[in-house]
NUBADO-473739 format. One record per atom (N, C-alpha, C): x, z, y; residue number from 1; residue in three letters; atom name. Coordinates in steps of 0.02 Angstrom, whole numbers. Layout:
<tizas>
tiza east = X&up = Z&north = Y&pos = NUM&code = Ala&site = CA $
...
</tizas>
This chain:
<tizas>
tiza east = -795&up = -335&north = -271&pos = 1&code = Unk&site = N $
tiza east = -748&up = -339&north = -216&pos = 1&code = Unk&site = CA $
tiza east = -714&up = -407&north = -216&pos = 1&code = Unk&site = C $
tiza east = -700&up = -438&north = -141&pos = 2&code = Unk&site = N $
tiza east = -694&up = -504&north = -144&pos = 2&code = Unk&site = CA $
tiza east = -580&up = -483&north = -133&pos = 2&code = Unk&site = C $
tiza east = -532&up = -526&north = -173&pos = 3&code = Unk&site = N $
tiza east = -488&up = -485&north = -172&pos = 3&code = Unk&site = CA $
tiza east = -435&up = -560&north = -135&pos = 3&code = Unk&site = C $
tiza east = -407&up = -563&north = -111&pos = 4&code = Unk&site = N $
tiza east = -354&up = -609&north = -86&pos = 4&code = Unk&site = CA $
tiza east = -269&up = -610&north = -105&pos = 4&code = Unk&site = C $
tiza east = -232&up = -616&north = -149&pos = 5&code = Unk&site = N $
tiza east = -177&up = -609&north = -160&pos = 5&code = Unk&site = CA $
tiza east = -146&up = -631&north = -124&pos = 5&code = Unk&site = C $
tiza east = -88&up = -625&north = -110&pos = 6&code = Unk&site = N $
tiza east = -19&up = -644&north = -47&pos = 6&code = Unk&site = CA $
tiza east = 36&up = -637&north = -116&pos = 6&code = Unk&site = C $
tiza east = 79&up = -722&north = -112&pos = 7&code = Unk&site = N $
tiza east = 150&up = -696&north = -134&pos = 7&code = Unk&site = CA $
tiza east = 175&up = -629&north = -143&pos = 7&code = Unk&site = C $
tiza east = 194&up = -598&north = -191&pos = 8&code = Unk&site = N $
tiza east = 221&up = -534&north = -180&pos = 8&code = Unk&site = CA $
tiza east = 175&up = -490&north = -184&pos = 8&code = Unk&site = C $
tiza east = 125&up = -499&north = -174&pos = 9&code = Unk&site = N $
tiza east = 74&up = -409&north = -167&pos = 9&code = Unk&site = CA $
tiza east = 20&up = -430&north = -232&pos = 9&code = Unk&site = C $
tiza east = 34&up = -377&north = -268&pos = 10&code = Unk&site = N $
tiza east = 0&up = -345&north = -324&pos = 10&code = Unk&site = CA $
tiza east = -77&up = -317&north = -287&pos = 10&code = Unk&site = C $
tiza east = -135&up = -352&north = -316&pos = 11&code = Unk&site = N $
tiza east = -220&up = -326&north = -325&pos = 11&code = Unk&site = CA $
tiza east = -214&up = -305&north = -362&pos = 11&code = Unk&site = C $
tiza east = -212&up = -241&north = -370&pos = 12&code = Unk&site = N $
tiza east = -238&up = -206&north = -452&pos = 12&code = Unk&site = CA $
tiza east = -296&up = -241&north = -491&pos = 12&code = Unk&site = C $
tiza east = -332&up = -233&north = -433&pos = 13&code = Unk&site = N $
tiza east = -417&up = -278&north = -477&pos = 13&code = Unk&site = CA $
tiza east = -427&up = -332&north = -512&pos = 13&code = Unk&site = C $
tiza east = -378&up = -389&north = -477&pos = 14&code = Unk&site = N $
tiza east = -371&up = -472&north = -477&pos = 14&code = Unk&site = CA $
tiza east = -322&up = -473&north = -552&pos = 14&code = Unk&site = C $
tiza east = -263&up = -434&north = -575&pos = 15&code = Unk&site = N $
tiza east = -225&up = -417&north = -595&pos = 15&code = Unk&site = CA $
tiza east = -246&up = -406&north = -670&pos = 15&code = Unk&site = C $
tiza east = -308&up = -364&north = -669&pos = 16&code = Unk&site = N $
tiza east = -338&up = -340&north = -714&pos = 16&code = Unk&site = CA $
tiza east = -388&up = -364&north = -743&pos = 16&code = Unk&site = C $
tiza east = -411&up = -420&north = -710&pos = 17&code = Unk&site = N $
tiza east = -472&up = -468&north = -727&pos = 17&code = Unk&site = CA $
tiza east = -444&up = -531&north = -746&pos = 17&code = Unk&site = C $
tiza east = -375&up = -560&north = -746&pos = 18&code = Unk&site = N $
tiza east = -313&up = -633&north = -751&pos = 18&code = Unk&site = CA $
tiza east = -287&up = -609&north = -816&pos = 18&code = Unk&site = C $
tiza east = -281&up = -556&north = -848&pos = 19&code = Unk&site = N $
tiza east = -247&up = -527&north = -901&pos = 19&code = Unk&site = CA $
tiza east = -176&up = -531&north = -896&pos = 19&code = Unk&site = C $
tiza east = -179&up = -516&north = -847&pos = 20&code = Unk&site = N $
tiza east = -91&up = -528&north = -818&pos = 20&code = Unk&site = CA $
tiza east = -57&up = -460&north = -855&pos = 20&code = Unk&site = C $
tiza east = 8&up = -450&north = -857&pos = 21&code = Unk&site = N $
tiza east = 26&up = -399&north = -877&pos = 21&code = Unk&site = CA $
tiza east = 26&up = -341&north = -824&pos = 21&code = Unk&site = C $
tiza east = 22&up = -259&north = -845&pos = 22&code = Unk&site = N $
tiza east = 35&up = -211&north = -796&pos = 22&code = Unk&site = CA $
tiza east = 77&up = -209&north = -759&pos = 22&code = Unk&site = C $
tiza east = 76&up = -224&north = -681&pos = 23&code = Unk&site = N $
tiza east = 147&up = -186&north = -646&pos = 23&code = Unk&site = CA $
tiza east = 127&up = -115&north = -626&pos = 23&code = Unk&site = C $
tiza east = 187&up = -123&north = -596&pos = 24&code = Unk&site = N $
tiza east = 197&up = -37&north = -588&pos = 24&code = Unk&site = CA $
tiza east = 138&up = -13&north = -501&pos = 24&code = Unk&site = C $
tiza east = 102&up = -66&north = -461&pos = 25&code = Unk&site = N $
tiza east = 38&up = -61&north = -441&pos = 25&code = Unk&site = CA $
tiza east = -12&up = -12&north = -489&pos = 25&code = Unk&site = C $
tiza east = -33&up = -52&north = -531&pos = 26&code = Unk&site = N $
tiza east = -68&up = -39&north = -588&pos = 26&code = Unk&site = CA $
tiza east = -65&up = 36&north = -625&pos = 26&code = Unk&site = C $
tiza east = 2&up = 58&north = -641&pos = 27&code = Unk&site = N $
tiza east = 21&up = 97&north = -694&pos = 27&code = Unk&site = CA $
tiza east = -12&up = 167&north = -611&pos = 27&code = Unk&site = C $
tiza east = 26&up = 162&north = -547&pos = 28&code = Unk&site = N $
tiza east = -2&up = 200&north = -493&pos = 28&code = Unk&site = CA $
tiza east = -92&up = 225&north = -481&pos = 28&code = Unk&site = C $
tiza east = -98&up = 164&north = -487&pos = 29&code = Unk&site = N $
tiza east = -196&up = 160&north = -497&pos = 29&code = Unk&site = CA $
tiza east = -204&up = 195&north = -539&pos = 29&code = Unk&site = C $
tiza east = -179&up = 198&north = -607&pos = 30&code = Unk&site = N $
tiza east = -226&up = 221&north = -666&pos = 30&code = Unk&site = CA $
tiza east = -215&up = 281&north = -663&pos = 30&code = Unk&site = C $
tiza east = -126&up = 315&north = -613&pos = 31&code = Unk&site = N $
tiza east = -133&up = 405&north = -629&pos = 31&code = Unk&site = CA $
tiza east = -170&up = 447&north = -554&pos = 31&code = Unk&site = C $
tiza east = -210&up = 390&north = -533&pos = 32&code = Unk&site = N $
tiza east = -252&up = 414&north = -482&pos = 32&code = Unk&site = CA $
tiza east = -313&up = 398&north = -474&pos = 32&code = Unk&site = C $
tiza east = -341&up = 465&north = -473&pos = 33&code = Unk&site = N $
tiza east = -425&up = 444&north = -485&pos = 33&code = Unk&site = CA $
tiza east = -442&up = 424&north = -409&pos = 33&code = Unk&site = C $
tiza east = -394&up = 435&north = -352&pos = 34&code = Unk&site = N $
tiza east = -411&up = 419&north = -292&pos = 34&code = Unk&site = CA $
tiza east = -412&up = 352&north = -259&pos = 34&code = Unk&site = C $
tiza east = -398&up = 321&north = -317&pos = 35&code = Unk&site = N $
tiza east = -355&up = 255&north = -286&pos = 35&code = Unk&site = CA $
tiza east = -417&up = 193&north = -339&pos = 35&code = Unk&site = C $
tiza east = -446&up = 238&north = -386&pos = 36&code = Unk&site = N $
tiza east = -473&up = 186&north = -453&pos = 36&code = Unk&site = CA $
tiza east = -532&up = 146&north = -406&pos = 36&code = Unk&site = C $
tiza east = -544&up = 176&north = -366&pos = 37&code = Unk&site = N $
tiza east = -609&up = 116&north = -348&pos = 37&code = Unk&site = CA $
tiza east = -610&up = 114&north = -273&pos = 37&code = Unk&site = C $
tiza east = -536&up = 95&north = -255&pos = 38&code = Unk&site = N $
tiza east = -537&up = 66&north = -200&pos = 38&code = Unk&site = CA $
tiza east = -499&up = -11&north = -177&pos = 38&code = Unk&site = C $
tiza east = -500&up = -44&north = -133&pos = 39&code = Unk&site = N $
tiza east = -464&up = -99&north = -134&pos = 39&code = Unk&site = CA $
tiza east = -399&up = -75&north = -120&pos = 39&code = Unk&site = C $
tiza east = -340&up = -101&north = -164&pos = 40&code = Unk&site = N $
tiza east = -257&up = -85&north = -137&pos = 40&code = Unk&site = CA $
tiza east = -229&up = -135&north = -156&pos = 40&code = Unk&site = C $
tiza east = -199&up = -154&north = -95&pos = 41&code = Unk&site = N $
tiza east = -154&up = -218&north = -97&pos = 41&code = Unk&site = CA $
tiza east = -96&up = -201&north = -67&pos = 41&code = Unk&site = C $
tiza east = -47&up = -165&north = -85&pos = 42&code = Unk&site = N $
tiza east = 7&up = -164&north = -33&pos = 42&code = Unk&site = CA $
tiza east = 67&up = -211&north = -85&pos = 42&code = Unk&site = C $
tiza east = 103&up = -227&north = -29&pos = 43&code = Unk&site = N $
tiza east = 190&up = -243&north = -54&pos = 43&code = Unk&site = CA $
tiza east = 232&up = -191&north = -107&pos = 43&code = Unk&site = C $
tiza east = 282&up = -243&north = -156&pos = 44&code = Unk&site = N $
tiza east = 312&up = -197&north = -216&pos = 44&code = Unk&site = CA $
tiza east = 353&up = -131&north = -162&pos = 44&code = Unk&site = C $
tiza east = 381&up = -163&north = -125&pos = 45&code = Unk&site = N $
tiza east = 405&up = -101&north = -88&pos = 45&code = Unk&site = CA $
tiza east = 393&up = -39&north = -67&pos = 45&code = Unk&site = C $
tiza east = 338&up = -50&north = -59&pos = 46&code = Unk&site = N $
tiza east = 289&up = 12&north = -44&pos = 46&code = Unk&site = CA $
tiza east = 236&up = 61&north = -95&pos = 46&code = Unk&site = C $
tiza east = 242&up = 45&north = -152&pos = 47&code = Unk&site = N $
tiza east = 216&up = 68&north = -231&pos = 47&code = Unk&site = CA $
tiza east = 236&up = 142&north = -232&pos = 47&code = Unk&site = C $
tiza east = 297&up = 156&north = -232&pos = 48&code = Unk&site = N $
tiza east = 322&up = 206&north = -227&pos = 48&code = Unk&site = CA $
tiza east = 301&up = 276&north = -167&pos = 48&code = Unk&site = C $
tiza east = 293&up = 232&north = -117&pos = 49&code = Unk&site = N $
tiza east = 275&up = 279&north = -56&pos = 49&code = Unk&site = CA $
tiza east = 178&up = 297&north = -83&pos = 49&code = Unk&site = C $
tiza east = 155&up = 243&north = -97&pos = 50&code = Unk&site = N $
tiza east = 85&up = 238&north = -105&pos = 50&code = Unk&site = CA $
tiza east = 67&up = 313&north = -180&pos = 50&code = Unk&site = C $
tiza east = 116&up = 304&north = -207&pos = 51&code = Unk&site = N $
tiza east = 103&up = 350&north = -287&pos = 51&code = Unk&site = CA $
tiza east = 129&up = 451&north = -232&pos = 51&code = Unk&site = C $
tiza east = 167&up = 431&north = -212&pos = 52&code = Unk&site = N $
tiza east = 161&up = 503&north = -185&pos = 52&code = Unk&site = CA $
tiza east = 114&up = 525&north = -127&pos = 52&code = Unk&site = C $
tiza east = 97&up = 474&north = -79&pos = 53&code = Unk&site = N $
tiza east = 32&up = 475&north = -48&pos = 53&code = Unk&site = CA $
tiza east = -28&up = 497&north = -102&pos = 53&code = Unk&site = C $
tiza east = -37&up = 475&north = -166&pos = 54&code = Unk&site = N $
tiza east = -105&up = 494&north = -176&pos = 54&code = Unk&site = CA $
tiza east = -90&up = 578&north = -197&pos = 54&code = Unk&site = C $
tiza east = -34&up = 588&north = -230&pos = 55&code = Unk&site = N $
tiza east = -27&up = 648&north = -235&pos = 55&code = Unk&site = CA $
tiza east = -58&up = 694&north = -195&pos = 55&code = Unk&site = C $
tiza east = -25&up = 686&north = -130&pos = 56&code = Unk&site = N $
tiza east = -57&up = 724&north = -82&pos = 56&code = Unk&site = CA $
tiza east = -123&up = 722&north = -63&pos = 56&code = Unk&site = C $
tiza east = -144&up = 670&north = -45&pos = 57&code = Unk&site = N $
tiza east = -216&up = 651&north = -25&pos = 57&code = Unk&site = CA $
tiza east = -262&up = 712&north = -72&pos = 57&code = Unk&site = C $
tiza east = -263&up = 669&north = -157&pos = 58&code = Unk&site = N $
tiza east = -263&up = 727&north = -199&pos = 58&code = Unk&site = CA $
tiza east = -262&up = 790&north = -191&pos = 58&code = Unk&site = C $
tiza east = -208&up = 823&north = -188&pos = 59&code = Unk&site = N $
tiza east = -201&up = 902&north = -179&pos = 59&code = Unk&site = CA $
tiza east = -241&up = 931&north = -121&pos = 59&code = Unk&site = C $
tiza east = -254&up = 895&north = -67&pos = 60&code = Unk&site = N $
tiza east = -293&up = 907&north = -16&pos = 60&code = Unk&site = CA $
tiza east = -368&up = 897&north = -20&pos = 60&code = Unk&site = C $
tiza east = -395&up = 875&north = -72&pos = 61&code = Unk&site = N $
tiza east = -476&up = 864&north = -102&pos = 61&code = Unk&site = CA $
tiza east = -494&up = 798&north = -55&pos = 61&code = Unk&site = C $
tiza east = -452&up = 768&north = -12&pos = 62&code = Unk&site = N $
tiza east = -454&up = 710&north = 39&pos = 62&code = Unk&site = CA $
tiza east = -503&up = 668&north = 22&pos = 62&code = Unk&site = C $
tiza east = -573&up = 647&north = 56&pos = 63&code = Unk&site = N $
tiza east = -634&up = 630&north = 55&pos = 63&code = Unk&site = CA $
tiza east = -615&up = 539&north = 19&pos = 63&code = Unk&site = C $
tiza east = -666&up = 497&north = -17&pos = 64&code = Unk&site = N $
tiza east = -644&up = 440&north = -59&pos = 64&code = Unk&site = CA $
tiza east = -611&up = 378&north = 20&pos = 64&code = Unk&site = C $
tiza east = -574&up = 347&north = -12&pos = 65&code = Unk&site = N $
tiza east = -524&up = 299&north = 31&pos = 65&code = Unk&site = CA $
tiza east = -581&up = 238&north = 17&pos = 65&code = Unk&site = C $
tiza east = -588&up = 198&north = 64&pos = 66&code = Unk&site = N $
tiza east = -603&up = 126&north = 70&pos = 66&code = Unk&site = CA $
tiza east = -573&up = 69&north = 53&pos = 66&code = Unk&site = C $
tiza east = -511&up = 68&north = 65&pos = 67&code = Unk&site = N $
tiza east = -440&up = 8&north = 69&pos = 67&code = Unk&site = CA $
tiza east = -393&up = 31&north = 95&pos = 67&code = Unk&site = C $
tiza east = -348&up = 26&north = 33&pos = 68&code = Unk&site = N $
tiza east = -253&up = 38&north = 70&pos = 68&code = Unk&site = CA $
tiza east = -227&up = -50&north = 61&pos = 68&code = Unk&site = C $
tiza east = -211&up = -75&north = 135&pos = 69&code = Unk&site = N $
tiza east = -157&up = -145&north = 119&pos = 69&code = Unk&site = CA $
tiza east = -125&up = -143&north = 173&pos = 69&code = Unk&site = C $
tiza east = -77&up = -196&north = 168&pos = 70&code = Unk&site = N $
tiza east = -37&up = -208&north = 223&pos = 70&code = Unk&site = CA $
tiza east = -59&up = -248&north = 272&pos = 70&code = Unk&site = C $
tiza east = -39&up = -227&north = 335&pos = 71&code = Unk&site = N $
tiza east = -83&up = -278&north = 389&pos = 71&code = Unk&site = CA $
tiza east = -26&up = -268&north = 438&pos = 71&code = Unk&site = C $
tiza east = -3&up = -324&north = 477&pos = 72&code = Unk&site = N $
tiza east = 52&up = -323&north = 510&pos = 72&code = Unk&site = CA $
tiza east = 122&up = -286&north = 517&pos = 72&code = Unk&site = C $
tiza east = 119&up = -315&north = 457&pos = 73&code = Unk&site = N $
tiza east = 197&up = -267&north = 424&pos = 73&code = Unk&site = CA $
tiza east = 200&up = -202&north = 440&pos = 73&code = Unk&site = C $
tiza east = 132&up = -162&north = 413&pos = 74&code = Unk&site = N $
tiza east = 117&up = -99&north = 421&pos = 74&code = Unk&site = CA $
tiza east = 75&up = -56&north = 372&pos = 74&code = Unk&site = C $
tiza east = 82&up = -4&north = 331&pos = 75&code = Unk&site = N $
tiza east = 28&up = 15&north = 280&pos = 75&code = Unk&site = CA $
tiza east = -45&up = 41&north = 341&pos = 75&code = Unk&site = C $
tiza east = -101&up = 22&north = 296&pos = 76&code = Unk&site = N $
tiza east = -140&up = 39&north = 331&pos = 76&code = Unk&site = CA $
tiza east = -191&up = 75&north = 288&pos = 76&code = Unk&site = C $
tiza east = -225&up = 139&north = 299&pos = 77&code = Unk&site = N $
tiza east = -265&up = 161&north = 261&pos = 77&code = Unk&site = CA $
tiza east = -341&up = 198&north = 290&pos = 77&code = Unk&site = C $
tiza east = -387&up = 148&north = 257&pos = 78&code = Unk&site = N $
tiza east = -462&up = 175&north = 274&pos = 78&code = Unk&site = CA $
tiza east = -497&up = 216&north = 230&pos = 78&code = Unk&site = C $
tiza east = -500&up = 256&north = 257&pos = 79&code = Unk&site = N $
tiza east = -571&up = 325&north = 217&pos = 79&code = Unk&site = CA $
tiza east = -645&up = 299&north = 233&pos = 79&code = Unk&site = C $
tiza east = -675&up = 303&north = 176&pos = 80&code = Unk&site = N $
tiza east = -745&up = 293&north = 195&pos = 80&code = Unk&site = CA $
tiza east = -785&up = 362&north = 231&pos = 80&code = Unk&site = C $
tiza east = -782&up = 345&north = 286&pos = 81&code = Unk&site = N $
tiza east = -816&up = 398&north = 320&pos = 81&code = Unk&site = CA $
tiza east = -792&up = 409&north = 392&pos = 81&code = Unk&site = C $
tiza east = -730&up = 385&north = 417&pos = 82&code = Unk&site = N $
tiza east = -686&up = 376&north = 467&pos = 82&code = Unk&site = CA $
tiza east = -647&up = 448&north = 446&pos = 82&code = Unk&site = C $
tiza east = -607&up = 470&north = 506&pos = 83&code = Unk&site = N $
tiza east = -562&up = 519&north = 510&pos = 83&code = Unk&site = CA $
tiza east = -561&up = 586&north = 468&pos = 83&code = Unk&site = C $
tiza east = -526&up = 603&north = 439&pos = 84&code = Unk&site = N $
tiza east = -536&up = 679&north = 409&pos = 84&code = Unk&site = CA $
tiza east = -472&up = 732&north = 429&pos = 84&code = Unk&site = C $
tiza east = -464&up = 777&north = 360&pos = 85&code = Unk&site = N $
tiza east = -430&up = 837&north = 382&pos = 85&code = Unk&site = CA $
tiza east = -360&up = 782&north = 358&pos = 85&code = Unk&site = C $
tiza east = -361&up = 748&north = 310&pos = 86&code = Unk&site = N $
tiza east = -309&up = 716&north = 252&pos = 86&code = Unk&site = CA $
tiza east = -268&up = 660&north = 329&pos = 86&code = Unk&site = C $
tiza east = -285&up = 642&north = 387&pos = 87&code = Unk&site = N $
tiza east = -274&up = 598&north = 441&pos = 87&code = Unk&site = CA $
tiza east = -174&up = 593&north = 460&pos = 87&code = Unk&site = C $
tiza east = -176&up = 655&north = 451&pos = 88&code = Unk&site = N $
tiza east = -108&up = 699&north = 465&pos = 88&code = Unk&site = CA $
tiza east = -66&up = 667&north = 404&pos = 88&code = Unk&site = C $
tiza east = -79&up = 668&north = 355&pos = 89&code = Unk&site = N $
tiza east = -61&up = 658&north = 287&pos = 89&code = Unk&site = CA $
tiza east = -29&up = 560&north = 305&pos = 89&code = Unk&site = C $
tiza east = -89&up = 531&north = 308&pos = 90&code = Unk&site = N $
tiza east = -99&up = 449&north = 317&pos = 90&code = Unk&site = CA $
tiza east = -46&up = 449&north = 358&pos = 90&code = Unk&site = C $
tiza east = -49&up = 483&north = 413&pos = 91&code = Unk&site = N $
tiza east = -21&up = 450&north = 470&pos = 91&code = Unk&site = CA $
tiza east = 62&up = 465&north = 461&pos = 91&code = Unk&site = C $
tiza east = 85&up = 492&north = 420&pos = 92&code = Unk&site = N $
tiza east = 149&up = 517&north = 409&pos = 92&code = Unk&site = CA $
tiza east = 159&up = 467&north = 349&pos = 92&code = Unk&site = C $
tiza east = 160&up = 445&north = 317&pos = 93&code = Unk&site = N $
tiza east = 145&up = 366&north = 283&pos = 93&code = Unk&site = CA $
tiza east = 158&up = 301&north = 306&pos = 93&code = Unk&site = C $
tiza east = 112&up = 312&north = 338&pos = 94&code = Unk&site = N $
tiza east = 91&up = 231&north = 370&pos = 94&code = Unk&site = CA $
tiza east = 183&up = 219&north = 432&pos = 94&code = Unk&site = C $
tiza east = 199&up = 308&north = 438&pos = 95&code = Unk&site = N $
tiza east = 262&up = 291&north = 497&pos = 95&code = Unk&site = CA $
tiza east = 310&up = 269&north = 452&pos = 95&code = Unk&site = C $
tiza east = 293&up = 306&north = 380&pos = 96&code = Unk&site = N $
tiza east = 346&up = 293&north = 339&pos = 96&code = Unk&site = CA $
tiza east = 362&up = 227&north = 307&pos = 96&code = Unk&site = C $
tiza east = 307&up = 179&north = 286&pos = 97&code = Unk&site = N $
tiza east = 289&up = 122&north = 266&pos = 97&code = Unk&site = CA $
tiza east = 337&up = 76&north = 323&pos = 97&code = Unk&site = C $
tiza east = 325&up = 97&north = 391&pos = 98&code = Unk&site = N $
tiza east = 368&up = 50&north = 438&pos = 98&code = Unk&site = CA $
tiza east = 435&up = 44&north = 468&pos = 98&code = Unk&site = C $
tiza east = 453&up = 104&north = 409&pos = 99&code = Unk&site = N $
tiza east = 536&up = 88&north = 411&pos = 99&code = Unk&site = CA $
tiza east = 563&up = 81&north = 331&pos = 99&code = Unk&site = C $
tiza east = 522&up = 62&north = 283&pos = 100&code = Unk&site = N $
tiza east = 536&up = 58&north = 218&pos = 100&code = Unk&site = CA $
tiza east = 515&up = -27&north = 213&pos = 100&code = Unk&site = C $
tiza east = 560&up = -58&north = 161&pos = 101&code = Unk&site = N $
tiza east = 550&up = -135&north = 154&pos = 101&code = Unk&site = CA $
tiza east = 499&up = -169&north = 107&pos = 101&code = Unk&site = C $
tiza east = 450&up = -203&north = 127&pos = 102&code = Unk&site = N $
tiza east = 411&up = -204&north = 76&pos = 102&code = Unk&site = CA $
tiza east = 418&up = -228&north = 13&pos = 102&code = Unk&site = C $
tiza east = 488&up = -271&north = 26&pos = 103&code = Unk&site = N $
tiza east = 499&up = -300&north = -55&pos = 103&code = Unk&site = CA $
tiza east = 539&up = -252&north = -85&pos = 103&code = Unk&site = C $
tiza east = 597&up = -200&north = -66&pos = 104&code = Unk&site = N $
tiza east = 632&up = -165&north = -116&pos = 104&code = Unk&site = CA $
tiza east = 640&up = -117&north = -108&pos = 104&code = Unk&site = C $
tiza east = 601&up = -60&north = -61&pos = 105&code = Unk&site = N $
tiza east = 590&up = 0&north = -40&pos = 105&code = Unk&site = CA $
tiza east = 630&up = 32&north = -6&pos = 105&code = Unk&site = C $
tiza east = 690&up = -9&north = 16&pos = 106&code = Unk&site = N $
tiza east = 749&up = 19&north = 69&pos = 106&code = Unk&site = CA $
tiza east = 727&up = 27&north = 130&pos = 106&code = Unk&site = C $
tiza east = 784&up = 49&north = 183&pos = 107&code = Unk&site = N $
tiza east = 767&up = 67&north = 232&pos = 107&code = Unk&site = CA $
tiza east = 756&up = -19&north = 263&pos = 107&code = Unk&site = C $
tiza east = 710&up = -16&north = 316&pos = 108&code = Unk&site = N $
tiza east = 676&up = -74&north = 338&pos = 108&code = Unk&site = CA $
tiza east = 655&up = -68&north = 406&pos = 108&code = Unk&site = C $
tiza east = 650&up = -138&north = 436&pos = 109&code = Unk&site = N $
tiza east = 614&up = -128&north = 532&pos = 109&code = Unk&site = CA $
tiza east = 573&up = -179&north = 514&pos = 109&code = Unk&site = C $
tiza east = 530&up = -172&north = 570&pos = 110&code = Unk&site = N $
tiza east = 471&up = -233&north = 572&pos = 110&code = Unk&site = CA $
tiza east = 522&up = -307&north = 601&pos = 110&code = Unk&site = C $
tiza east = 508&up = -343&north = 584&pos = 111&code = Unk&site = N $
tiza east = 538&up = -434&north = 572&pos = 111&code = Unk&site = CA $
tiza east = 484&up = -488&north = 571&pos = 111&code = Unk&site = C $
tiza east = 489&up = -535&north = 646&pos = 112&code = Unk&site = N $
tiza east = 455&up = -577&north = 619&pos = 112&code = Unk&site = CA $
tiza east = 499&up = -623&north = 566&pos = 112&code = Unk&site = C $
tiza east = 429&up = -650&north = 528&pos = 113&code = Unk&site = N $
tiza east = 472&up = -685&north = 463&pos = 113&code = Unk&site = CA $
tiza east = 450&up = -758&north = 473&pos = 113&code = Unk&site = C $
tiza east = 390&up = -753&north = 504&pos = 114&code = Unk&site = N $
tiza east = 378&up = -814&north = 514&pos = 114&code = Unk&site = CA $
tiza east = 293&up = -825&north = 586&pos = 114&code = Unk&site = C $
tiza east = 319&up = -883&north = 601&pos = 115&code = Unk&site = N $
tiza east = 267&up = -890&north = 675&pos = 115&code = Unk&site = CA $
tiza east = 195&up = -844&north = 644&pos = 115&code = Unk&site = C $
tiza east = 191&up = -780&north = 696&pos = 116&code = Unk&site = N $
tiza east = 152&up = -747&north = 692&pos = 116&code = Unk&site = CA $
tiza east = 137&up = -700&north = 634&pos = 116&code = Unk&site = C $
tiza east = 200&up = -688&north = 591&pos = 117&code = Unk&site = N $
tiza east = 188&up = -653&north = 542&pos = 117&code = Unk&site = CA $
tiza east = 232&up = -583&north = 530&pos = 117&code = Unk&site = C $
tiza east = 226&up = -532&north = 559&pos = 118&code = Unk&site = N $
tiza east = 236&up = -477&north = 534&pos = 118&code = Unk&site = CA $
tiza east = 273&up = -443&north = 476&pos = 118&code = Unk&site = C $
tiza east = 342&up = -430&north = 459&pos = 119&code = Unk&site = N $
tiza east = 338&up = -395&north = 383&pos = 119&code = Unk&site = CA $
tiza east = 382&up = -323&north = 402&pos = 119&code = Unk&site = C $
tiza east = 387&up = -280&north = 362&pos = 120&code = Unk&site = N $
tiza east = 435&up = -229&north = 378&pos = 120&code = Unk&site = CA $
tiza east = 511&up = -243&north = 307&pos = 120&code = Unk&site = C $
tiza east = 553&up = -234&north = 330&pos = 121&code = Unk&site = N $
tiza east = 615&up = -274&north = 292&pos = 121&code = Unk&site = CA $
tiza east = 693&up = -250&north = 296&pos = 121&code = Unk&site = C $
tiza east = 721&up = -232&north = 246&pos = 122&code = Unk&site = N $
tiza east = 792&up = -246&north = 240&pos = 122&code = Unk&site = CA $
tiza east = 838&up = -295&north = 278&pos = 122&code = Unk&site = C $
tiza east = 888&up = -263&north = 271&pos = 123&code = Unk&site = N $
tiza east = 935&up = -323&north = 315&pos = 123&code = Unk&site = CA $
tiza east = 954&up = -390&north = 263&pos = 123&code = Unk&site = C $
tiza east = 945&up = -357&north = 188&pos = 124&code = Unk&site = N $
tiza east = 959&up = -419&north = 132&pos = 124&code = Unk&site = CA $
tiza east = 888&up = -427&north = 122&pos = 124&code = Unk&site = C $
tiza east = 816&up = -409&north = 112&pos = 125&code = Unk&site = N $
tiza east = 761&up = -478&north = 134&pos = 125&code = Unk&site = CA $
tiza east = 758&up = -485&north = 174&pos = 125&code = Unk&site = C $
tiza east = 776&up = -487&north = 224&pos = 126&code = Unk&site = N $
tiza east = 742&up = -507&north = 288&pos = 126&code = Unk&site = CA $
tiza east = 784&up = -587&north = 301&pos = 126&code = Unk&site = C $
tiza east = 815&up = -591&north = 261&pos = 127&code = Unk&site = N $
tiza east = 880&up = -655&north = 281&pos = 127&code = Unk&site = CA $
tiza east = 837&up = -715&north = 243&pos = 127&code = Unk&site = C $
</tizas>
């Protein structure tokens, strides 16, 4: 997998191949077998929302994921296979991801931050 880091967002993969130390990305990946072999790149902010997402996904037998990252200051999540029963699940997430901040998990709105760039944010990051 070809992996791209952004300031701020943890590759589990990239992460793990640099001998960097574990963040808490990482420590999420390893207590999910749903998450181990897919691409995930989201913001620290969003770690938290992402670890109880797999829970569920999980509990629901939810078919293998493709890529969870952020894409216009928005979580976004692909199943290999397109749509399933787990859709309901994502999509209650992804609303949640866009009022949570990606750097410190508070409540947050979408902000441009910069020409043509997207983030979802606190009133103290967003400054």
């Amino acid at each position: 997998m070809k992996h791209v880091e952004e300031p701020g967002f943890a590759c589990a993969h990239c992460v793990a191949k640099s001998g960097r130390q574990e963040s808490p990305l990482d420590r999420v990946i390893a207590r999910h077998p749903i998450l181990q072999s897919v691409d995930v790149s989201v913001p620290p902010g969003w770690v938290q929302l992402l670890d109880v997402l797999a829970d569920e996904l999980e509990s629901v037998g939810a078919p293998p994921l493709a890529q969870i990252k952020s894409k216009f200051g928005g979580l976004r999540i692909y199943f290999d296979g397109g749509l399933c029963a787990a859709s309901d699940i994502v999509v209650r997430y992804e609303d949640l991801a866009a009022v949570t901040c990606e750097n410190c998990g508070s409540r947050g709105a979408f902000r441009h931050v910069r020409k043509g760039w997207l983030s979802t944010l606190c009133m103290g990051c967003g400054q």
